[in-house]
C-alpha positions as protocol buffer text, in pm:
chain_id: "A"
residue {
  index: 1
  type: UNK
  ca { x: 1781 y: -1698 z: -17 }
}
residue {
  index: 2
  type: UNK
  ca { x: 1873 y: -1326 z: -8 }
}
residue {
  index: 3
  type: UNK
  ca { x: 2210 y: -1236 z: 158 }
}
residue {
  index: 4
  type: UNK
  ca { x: 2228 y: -825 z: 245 }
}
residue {
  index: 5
  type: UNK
  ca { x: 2474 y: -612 z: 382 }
}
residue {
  index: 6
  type: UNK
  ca { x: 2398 y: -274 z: 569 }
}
residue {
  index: 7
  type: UNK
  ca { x: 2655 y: -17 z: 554 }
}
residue {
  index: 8
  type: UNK
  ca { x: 2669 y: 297 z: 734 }
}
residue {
  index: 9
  type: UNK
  ca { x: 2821 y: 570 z: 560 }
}
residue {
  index: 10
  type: UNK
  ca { x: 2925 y: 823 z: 825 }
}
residue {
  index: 11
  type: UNK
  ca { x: 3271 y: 1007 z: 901 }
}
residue {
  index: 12
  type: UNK
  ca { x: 3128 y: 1055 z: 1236 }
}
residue {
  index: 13
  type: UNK
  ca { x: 3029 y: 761 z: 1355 }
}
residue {
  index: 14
  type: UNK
  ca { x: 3315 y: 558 z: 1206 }
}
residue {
  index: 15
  type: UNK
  ca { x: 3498 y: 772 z: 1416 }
}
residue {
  index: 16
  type: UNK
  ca { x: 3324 y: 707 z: 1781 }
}
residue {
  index: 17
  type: UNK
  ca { x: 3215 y: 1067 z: 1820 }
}
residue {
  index: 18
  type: UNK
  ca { x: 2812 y: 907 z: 1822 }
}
residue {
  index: 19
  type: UNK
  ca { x: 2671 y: 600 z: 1787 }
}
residue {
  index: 20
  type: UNK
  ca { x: 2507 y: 479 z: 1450 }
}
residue {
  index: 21
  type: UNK
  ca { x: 2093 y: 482 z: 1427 }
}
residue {
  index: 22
  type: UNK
  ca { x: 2012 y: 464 z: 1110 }
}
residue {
  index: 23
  type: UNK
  ca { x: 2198 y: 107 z: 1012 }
}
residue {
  index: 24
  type: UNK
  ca { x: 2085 y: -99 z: 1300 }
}
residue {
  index: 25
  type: UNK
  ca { x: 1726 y: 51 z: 1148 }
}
residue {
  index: 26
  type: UNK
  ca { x: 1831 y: -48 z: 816 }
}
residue {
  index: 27
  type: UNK
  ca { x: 1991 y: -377 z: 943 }
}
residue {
  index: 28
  type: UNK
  ca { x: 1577 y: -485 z: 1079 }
}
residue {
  index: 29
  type: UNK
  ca { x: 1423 y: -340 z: 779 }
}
residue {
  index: 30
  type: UNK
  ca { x: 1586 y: -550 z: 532 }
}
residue {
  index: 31
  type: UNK
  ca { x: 1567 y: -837 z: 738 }
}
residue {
  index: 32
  type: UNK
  ca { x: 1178 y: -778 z: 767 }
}
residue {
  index: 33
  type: UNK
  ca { x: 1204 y: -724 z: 399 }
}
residue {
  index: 34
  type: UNK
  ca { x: 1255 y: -1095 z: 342 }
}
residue {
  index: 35
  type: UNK
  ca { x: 1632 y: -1091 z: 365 }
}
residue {
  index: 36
  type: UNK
  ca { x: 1778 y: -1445 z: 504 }
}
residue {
  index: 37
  type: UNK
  ca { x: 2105 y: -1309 z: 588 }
}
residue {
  index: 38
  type: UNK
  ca { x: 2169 y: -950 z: 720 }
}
residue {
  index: 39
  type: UNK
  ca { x: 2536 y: -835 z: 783 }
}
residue {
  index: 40
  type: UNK
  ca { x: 2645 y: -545 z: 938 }
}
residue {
  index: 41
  type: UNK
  ca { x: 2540 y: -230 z: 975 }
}
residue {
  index: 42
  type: UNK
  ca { x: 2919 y: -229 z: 864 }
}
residue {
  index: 43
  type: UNK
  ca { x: 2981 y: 167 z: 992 }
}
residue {
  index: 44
  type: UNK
  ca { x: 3289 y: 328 z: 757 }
}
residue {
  index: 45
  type: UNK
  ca { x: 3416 y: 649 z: 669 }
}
residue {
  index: 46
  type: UNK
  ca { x: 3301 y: 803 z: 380 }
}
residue {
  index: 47
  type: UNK
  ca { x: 3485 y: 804 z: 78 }
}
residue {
  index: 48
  type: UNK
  ca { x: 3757 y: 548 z: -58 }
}
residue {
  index: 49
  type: UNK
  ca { x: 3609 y: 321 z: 229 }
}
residue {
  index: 50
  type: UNK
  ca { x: 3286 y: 324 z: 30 }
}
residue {
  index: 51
  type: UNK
  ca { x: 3427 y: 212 z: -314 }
}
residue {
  index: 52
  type: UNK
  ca { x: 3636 y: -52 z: -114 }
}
residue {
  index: 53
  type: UNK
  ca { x: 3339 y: -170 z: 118 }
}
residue {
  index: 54
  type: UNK
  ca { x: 3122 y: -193 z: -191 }
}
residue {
  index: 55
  type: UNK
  ca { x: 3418 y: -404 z: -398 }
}
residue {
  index: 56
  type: UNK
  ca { x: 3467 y: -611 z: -141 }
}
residue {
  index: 57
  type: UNK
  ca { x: 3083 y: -676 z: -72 }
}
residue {
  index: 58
  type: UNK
  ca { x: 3015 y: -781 z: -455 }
}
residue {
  index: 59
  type: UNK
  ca { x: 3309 y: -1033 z: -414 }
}
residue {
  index: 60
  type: UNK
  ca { x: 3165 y: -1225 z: -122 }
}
residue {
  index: 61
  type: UNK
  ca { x: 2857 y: -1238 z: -360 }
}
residue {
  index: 62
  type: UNK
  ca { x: 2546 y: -1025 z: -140 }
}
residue {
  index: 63
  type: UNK
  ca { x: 2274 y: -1010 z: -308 }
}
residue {
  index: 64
  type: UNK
  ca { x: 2201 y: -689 z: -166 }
}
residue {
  index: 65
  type: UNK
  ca { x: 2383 y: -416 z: -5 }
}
residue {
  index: 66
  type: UNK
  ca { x: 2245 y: -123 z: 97 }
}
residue {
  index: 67
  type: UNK
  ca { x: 2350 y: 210 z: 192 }
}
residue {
  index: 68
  type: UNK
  ca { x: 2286 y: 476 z: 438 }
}
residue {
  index: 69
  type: UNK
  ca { x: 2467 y: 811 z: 448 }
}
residue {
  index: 70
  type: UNK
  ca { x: 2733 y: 998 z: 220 }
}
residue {
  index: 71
  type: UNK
  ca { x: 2451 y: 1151 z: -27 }
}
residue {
  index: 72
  type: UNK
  ca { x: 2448 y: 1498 z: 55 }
}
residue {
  index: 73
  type: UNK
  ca { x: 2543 y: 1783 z: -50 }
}
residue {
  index: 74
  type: UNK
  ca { x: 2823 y: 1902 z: 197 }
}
residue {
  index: 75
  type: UNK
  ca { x: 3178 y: 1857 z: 48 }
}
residue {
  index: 76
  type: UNK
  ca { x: 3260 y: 1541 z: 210 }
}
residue {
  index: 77
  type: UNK
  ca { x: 2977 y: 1348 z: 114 }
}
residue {
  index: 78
  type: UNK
  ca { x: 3126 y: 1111 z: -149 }
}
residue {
  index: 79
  type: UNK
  ca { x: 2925 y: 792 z: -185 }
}
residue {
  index: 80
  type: UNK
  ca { x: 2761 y: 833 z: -487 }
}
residue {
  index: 81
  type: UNK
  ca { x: 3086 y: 858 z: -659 }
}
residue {
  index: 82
  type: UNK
  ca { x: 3238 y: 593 z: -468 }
}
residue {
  index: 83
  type: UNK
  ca { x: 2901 y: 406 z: -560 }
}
residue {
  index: 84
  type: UNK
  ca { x: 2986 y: 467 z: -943 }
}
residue {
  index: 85
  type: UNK
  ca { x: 3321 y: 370 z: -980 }
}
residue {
  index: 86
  type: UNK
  ca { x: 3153 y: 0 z: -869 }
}
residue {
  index: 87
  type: UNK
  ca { x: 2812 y: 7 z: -1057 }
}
residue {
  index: 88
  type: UNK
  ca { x: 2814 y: -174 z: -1378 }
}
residue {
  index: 89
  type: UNK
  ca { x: 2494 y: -43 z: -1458 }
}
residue {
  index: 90
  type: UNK
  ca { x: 2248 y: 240 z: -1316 }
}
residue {
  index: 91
  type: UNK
  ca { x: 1897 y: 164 z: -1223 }
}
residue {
  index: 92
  type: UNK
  ca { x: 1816 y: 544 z: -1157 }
}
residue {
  index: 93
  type: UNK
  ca { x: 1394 y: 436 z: -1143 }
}
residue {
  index: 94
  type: UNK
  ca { x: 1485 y: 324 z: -802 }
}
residue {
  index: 95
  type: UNK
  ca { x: 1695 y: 656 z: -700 }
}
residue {
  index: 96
  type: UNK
  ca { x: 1423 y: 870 z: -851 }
}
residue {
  index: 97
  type: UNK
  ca { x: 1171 y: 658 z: -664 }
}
residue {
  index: 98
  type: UNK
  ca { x: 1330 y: 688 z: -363 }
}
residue {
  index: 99
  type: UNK
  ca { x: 1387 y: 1095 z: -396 }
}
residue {
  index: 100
  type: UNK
  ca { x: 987 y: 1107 z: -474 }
}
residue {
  index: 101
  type: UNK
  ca { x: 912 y: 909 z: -186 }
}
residue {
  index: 102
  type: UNK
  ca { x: 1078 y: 1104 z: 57 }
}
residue {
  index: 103
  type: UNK
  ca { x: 971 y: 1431 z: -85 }
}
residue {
  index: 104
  type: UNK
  ca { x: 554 y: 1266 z: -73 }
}
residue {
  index: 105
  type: UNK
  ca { x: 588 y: 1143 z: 314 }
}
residue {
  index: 106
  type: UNK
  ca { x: 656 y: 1562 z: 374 }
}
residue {
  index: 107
  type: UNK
  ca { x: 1070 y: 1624 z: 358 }
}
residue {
  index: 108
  type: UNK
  ca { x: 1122 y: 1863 z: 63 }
}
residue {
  index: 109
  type: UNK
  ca { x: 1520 y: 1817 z: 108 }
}
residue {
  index: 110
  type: UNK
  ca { x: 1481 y: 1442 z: 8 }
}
residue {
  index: 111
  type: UNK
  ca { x: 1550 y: 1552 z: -314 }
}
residue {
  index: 112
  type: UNK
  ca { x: 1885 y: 1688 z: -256 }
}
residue {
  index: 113
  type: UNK
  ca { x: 1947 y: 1328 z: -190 }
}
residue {
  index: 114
  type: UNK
  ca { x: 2218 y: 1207 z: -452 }
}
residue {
  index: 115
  type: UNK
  ca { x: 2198 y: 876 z: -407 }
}
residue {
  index: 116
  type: UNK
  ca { x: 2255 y: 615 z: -647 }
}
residue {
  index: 117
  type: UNK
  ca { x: 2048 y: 284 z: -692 }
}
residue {
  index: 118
  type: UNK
  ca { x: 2213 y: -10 z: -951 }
}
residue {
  index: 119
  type: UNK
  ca { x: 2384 y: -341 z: -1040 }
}
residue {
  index: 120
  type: UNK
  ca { x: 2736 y: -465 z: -987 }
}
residue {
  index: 121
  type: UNK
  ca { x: 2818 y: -785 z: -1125 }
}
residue {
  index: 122
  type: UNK
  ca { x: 2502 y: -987 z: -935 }
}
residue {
  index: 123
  type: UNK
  ca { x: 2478 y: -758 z: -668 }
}
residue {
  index: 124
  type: UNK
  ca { x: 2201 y: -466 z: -651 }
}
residue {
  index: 125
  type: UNK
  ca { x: 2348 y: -167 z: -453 }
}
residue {
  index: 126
  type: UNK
  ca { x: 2173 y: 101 z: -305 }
}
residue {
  index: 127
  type: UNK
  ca { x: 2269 y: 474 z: -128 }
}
residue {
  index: 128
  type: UNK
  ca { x: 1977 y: 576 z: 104 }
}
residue {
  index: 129
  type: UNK
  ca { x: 1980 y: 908 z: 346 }
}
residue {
  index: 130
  type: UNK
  ca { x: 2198 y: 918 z: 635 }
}
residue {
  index: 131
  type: UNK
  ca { x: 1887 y: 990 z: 876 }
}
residue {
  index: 132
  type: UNK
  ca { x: 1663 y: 708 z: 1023 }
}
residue {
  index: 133
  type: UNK
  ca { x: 1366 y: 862 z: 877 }
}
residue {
  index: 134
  type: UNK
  ca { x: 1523 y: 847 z: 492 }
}
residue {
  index: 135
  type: UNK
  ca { x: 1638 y: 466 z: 596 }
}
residue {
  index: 136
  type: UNK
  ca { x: 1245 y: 389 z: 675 }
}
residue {
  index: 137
  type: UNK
  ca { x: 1090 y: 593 z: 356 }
}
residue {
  index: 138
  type: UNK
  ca { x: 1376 y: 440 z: 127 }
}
residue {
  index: 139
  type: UNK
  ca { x: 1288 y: 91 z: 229 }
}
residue {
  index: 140
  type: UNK
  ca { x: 931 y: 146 z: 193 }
}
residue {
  index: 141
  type: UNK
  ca { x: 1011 y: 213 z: -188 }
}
residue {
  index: 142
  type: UNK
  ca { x: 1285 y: -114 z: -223 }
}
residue {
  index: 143
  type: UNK
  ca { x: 1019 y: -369 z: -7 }
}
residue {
  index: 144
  type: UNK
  ca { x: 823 y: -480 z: -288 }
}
residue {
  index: 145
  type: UNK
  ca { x: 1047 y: -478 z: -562 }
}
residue {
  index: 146
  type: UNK
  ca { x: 1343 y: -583 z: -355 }
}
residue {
  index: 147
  type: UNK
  ca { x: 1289 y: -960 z: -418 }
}
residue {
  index: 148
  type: UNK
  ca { x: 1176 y: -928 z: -788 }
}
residue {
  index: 149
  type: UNK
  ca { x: 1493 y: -717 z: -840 }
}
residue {
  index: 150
  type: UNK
  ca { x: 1762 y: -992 z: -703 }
}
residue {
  index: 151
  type: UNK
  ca { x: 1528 y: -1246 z: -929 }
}
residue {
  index: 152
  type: UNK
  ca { x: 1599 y: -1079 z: -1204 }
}
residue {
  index: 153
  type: UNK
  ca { x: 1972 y: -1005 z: -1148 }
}
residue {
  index: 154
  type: UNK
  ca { x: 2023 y: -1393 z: -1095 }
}
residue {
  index: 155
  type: UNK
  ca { x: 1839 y: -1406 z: -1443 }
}
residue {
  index: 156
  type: UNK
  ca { x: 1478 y: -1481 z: -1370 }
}
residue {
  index: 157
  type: UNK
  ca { x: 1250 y: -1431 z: -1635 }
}
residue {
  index: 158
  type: UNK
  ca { x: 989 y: -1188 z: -1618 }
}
residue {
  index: 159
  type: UNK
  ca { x: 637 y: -1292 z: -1432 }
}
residue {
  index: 160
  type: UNK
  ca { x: 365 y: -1354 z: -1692 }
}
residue {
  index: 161
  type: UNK
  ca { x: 5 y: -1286 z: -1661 }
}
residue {
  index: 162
  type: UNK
  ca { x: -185 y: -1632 z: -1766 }
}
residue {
  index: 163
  type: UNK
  ca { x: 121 y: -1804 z: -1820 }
}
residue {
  index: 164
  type: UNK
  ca { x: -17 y: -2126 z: -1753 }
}
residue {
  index: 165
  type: UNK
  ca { x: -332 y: -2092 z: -1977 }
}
residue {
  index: 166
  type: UNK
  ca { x: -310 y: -2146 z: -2365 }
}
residue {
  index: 167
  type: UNK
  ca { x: -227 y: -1871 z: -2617 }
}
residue {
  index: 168
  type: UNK
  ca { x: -520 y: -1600 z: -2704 }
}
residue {
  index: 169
  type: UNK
  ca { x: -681 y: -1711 z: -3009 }
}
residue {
  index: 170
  type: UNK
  ca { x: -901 y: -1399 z: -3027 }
}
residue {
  index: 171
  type: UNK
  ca { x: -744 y: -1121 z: -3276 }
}
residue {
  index: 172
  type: UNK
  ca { x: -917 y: -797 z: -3078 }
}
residue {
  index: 173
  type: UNK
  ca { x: -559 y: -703 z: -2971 }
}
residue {
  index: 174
  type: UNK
  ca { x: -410 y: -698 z: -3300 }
}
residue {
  index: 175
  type: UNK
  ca { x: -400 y: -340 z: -3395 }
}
residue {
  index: 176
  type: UNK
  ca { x: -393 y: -194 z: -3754 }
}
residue {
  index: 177
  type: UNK
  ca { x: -172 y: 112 z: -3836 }
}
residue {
  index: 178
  type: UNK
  ca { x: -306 y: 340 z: -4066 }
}
């Protein structure tokens, strides 16, 4: 079982000036990603409300929260710092993956994304874009490793090729150094 949490990052929208569109989008796409539980979108302010959101998330135990908004470049996008200050380690394949992804489908400013993709405690955290469109590319990237990832945060072993037949008796991949 996989327990996520979508969070909207948006000063905006926390506020009630417009309505939130890219969590209820993230809120499906994790669900269709094999999530059993989906909270939120939980819509905050950005900034201390990120750090605090995230805190409080990894101490209800998700196994996954996710992230849209905050990872621009204007002055008060903060949530990759917020992010940070929670993150007990950085998985920054996943926030170059999701960077490359965006720029491939066509958006050259997906790279100004500076969103940050890791592990806090047993929860994996991830920033996405604060647009629909980055929600859908960035979830394209996390579907098929999303499930591996969690396994391996709970301390699953690696999947093994042949695991169930015997050991190789053949020495053809032994290699000799000069």
């Amino acid at each position: 079982m996989i327990r996520a949490l979508a969070v909207t990052v948006s000063n905006r929208a926390s506020a009630g000036i417009y309505a939130d569109k890219s969590g209820p989008v993230l809120a499906e796409l994790l669900r269709s990603a094999g999530c059993d539980v989906v909270d939120g979108p939980r819509v905050i302010p950005d900034g201390e409300a990120v750090e605090r959101t995230l805190r409080e998330a990894v101490a209800a135990g998700y196994d996954v929260v996710v992230s849209t908004g905050g990872t621009g470049l204007t002055p008060t996008d903060q949530t990759p710092e917020m992010t940070r200050r929670v993150l007990d380690r950085e998985i920054p394949g996943i926030a170059e993956a999701l960077r490359a992804a965006g720029a491939a489908a066509g958006v050259p400013s997906a790279i100004l994304s500076r969103g940050l993709a890791g592990v806090a405690a047993r929860t994996l955290i991830v920033n996405l874009p604060g647009s629909s469109g980055g929600v859908r590319d960035g979830m394209n990237v996390l579907l098929p490793i999303l499930a591996h990832a969690v396994d391996q945060i709970r301390g699953g072993d690696h999947p093994r090729a042949g695991a169930d037949k015997s050991p190789r008796t053949d020495t053809a991949h032994v290699h000799e150094s000069a």
